[in-house]
Residue frames as a rotation matrix with the C-alpha (Angstrom) as fourth column:
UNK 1
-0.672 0.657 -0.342 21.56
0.669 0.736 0.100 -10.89
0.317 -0.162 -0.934 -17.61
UNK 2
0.064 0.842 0.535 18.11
-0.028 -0.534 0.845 -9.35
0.998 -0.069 -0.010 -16.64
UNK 3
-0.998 -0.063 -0.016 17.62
0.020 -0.058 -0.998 -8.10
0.062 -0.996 0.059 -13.36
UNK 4
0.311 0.949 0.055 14.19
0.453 -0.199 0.869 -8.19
0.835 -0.246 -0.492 -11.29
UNK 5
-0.433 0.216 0.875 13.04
-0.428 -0.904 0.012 -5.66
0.793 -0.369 0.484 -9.33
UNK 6
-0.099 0.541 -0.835 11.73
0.742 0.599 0.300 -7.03
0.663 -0.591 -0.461 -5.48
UNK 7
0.252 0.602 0.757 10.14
-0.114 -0.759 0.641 -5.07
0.961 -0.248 -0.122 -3.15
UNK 8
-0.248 -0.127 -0.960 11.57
0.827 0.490 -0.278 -6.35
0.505 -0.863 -0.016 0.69
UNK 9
0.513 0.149 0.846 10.05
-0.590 -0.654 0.473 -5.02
0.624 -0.742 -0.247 3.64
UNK 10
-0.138 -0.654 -0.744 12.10
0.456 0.624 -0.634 -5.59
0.879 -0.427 0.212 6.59
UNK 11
0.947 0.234 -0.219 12.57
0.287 -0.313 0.905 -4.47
0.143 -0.920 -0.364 10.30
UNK 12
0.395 -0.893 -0.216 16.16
0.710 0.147 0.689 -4.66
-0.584 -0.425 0.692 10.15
UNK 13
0.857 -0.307 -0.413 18.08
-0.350 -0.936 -0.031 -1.05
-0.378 0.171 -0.910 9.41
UNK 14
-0.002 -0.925 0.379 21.23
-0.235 0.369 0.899 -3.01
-0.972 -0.087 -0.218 7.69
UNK 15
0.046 0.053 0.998 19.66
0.879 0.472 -0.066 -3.41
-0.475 0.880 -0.025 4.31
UNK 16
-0.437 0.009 -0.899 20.66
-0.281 -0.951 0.128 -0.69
-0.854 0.309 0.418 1.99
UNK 17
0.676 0.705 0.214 18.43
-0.018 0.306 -0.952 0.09
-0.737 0.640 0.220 -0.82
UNK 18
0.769 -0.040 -0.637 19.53
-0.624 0.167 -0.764 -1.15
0.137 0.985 0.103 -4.46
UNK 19
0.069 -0.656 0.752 21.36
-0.633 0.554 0.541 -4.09
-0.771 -0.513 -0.377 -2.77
UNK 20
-0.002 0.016 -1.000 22.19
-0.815 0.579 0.011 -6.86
0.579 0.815 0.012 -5.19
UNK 21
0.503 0.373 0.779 21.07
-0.650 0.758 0.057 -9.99
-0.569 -0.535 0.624 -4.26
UNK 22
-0.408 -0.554 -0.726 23.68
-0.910 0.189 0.368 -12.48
-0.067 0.811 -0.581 -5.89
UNK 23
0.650 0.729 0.215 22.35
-0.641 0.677 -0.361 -16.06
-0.409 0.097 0.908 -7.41
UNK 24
0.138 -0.656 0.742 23.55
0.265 0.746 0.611 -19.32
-0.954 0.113 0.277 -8.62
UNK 25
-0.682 -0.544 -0.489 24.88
-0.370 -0.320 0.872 -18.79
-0.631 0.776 0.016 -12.05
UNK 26
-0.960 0.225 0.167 22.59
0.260 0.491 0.831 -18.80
0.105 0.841 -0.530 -15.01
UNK 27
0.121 0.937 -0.328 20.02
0.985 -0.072 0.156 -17.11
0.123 -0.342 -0.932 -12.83
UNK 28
-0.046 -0.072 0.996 19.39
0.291 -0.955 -0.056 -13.48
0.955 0.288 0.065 -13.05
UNK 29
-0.614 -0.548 -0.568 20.19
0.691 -0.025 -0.722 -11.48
0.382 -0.836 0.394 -10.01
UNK 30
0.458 0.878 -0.140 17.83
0.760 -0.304 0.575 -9.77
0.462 -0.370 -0.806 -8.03
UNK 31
-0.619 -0.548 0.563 18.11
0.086 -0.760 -0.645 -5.90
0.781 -0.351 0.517 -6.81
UNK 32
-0.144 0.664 -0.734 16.50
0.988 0.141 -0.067 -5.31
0.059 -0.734 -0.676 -3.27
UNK 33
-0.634 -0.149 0.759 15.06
0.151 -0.986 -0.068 -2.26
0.758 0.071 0.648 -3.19
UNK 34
-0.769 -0.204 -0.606 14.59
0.575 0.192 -0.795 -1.27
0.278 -0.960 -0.031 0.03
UNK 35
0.382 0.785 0.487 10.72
0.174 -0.579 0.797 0.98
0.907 -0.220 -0.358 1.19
UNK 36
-0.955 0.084 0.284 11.38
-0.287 -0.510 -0.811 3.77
0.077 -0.856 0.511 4.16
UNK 37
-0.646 0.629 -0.433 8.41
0.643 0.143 -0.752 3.78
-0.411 -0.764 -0.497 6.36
UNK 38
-0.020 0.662 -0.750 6.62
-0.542 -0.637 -0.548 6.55
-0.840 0.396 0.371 4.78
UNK 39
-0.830 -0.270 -0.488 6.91
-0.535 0.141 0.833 4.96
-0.156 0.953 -0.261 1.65
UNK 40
-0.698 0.545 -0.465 4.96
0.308 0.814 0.493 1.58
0.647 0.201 -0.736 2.69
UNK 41
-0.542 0.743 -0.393 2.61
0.403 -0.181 -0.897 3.51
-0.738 -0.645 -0.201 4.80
UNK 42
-0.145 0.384 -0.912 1.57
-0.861 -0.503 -0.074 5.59
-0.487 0.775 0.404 1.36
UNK 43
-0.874 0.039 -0.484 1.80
-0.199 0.880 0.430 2.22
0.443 0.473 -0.762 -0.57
UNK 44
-0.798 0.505 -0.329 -1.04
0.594 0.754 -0.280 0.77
0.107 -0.419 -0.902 1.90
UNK 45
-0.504 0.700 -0.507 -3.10
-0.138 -0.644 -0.753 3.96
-0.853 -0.309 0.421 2.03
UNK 46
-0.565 0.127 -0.815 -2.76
-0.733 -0.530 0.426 3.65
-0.378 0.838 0.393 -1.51
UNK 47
-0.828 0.015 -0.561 -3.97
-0.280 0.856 0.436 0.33
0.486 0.517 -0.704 -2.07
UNK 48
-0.808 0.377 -0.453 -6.10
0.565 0.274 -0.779 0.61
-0.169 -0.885 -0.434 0.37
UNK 49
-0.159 0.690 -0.707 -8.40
-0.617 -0.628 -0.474 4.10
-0.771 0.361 0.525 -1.34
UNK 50
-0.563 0.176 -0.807 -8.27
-0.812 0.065 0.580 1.88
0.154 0.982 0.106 -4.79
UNK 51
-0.631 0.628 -0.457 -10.25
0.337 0.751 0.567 -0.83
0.699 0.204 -0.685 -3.22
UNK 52
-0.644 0.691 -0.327 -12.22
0.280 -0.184 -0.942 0.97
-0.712 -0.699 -0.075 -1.25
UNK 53
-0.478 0.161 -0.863 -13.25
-0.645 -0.732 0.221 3.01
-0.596 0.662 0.454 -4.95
UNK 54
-0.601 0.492 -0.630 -14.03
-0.536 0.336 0.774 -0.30
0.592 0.803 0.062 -6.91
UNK 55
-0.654 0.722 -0.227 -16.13
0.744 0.558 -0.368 -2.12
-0.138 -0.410 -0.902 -3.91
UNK 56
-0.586 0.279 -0.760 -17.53
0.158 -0.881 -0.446 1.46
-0.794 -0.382 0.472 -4.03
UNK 57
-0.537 0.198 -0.820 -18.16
-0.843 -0.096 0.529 1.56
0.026 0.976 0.218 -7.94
UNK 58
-0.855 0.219 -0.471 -19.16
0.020 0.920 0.391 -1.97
0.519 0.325 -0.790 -7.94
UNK 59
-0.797 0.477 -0.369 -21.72
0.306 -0.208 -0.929 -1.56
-0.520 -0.854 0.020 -5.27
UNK 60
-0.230 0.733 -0.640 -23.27
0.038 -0.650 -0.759 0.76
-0.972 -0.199 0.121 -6.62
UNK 61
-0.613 0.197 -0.766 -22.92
-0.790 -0.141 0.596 0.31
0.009 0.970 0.242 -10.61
UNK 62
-0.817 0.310 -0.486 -24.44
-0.059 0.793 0.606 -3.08
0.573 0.524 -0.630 -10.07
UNK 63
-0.496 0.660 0.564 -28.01
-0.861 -0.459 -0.221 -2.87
0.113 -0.595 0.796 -8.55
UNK 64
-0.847 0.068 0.527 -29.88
-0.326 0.717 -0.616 -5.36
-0.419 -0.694 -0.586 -7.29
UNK 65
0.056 0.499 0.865 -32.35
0.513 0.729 -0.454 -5.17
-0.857 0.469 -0.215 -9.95
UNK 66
0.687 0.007 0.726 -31.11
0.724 -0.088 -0.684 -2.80
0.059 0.996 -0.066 -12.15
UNK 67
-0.173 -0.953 0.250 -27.86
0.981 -0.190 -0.044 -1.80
0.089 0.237 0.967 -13.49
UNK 68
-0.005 -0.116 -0.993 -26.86
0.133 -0.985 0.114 2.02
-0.991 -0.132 0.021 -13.20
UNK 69
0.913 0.241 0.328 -27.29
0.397 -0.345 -0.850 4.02
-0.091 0.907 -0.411 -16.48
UNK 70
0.253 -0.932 0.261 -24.26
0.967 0.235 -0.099 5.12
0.031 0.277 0.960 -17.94
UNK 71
0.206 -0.198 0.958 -24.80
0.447 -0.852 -0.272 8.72
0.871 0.484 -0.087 -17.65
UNK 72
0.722 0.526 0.450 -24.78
-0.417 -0.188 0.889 8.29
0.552 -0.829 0.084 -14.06
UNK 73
0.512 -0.859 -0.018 -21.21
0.649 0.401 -0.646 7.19
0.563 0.319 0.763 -14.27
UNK 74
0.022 -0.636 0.771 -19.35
0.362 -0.714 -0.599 10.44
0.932 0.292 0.214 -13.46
UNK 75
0.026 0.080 0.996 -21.06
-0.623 -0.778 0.079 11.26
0.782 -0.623 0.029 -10.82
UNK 76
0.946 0.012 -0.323 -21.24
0.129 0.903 0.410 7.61
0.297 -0.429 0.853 -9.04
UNK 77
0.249 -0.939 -0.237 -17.36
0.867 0.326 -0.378 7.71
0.432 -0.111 0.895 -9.34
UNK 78
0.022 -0.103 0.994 -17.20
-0.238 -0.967 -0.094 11.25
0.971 -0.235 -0.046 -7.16
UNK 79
0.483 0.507 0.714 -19.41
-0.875 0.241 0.420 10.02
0.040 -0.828 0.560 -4.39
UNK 80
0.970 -0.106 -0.217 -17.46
0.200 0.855 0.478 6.60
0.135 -0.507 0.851 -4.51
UNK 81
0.140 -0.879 0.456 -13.82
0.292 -0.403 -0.867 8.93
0.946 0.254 0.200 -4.71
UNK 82
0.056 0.201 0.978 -15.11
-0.657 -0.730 0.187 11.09
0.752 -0.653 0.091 -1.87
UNK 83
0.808 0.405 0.428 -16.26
-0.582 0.431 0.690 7.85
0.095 -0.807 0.584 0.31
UNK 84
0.701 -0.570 -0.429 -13.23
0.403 0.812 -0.422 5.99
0.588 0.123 0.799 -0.38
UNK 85
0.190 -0.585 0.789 -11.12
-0.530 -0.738 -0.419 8.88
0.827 -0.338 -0.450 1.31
UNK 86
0.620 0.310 0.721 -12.28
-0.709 -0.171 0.684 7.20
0.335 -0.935 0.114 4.55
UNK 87
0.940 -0.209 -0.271 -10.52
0.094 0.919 -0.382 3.63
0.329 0.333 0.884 4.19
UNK 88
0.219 -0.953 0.211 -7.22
0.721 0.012 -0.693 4.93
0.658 0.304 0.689 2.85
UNK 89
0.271 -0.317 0.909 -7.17
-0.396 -0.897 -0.195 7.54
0.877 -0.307 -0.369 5.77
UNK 90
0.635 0.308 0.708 -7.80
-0.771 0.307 0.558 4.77
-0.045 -0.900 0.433 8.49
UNK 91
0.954 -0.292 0.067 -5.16
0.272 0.939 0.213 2.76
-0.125 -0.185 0.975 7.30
UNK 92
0.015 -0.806 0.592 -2.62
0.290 -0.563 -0.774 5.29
0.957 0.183 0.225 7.02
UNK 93
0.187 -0.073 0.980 -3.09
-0.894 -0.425 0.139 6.23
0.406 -0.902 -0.145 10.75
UNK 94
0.991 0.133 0.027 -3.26
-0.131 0.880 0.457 2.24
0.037 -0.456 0.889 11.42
UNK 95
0.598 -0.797 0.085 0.03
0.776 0.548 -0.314 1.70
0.204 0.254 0.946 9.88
UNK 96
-0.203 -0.610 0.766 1.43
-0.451 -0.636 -0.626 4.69
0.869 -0.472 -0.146 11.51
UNK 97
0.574 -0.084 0.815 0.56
-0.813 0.064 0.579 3.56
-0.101 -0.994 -0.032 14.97
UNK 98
0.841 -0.505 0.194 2.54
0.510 0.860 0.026 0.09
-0.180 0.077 0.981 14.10
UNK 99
0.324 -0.934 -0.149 5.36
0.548 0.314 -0.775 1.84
0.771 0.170 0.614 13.11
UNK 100
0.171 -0.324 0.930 5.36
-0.816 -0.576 -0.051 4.12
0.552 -0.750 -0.363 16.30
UNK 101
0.777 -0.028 0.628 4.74
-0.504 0.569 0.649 1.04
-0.376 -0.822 0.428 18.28
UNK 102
0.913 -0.375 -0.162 7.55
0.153 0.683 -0.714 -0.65
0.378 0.627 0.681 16.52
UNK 103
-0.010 -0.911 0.412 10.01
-0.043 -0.412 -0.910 2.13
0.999 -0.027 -0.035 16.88
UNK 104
0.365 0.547 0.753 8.63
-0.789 -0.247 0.562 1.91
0.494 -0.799 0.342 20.80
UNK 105
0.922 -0.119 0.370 10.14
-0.053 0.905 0.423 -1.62
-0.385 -0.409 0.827 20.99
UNK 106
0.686 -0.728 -0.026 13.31
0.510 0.505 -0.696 -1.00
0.520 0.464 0.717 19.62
UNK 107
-0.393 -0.621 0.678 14.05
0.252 -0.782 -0.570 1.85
0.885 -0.053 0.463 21.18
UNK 108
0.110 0.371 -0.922 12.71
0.839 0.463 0.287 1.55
0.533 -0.805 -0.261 24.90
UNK 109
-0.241 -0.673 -0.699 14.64
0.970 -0.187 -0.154 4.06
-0.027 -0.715 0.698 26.05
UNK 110
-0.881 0.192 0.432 12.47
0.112 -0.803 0.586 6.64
0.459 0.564 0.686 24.39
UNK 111
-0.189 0.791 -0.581 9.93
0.840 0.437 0.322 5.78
0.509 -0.427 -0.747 26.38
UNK 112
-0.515 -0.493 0.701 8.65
0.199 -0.864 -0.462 8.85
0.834 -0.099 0.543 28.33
């Protein structure tokens, strides 16, 4: 049978990655595939710079009364590459402080 592929984020340190997830019969079984912290912190930066880039593009290709020329492409998509930087940096520092503050509640005793 086909497997599918599922992404699970969790809190809980007991899931190993490429678990099998078994199903009722006739249904195709599912592998969990655990994300480390760094992983889903790059995931969200990442998803985070590619929509910062097309509100960025979009913005600006579509004017308010007239469209950008097309030769003015190349450079449009620098200056919205460059500005997008900012986003995907501020949510990579966000989603680091959550997992510090996470690891901060599990682990009290680190406290200092």
């Amino acid at each position: 049978m086909n497997e599918f592929r599922t992404a699970v984020v969790t809190k809980r340190a007991d899931v190993p990655s490429n678990a099998l997830a078994p199903t009722p019969i006739g249904s195709s079984d599912i592998v969990v595939v655990a994300l480390t912290p760094v992983r889903r912190i790059a995931v969200r930066a990442l998803r985070t710079y590619l929509m910062a880039l097309l509100g960025l593009l979009g913005a600006g290709a579509v004017g308010a009364y007239m469209p950008q020329p097309v030769t003015e492409f190349w450079p449009a998509l620098r200056a919205a590459a460059g500005m997008a930087l900012a986003p995907a940096i501020v949510s990579a520092l966000w989603n680091t402080l959550e997992l510090v503050q996470g690891l901060d509640d599990s682990h009290p005793e680190l406290r200092g």
